[in-house]
N, C-alpha and C positions, 0 to 999 in steps of 0.2 A: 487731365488734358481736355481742353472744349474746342470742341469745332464748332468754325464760327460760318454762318451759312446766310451771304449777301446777297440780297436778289434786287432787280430794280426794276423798277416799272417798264413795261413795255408800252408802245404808242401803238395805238391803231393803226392798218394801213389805208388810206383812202384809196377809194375806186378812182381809179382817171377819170379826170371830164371829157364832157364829150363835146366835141366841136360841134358848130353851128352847121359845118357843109357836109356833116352823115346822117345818112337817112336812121330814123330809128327802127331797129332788128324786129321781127315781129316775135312772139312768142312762140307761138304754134305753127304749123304748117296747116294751110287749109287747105280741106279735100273736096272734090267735086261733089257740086251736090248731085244726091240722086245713086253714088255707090253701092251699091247691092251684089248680093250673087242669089241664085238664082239655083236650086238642086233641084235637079226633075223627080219625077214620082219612078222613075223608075232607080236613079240612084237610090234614093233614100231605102226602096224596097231594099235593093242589093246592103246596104248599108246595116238595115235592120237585120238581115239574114245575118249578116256575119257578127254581128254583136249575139244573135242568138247561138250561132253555131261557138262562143264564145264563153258563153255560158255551159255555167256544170247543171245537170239535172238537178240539183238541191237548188238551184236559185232560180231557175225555170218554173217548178214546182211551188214556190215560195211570191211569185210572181203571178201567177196560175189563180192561186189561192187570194191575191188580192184584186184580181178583174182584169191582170193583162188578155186580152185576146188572143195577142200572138201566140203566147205563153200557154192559154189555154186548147190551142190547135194545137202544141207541137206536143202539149200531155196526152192529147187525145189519139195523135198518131203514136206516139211511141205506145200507148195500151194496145192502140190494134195492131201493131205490131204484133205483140209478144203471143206466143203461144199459148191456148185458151190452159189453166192449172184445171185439177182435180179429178 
């Protein structure tokens, strides 16, 4: 027994034209020039604080190790922290 399997060509659809009395759509939306923001120094501190208090001591340390600054004040504090050993 054979199945017998007929297909036929499909046509394109054309886009509509477009009349003569529409404006043509822009693509993008434009932004004002000069859009900025603007994060004070004292955000950004608070900001860095909490990405450090975010961090585990192994990536603090690993950080420390490659010239963070930050990184390397908060190793220095947590040694004078700790209780002198021996």
């Amino acid at each position: 027994m054979a199945n017998t399997i007929s297909t036929t060509p499909t046509q394109p659809v054309a886009p509509p034209a477009e009349t003569s009395n529409q404006k043509p759509s822009q693509s993008k939306p434009q932004s004002a020039a000069g859009d900025s923001v603007h994060v004070s120094p004292a955000a950004q501190a608070a900001a860095n604080a909490l990405q450090e208090v975010r961090e585990t001591p192994t990536q603090t340390s690993q950080e420390a190790r490659h010239g963070d600054i930050q990184a390397r004040r908060l190793v220095a504090q947590e040694a004078a922290s700790k209780p002198p050993t021996g």
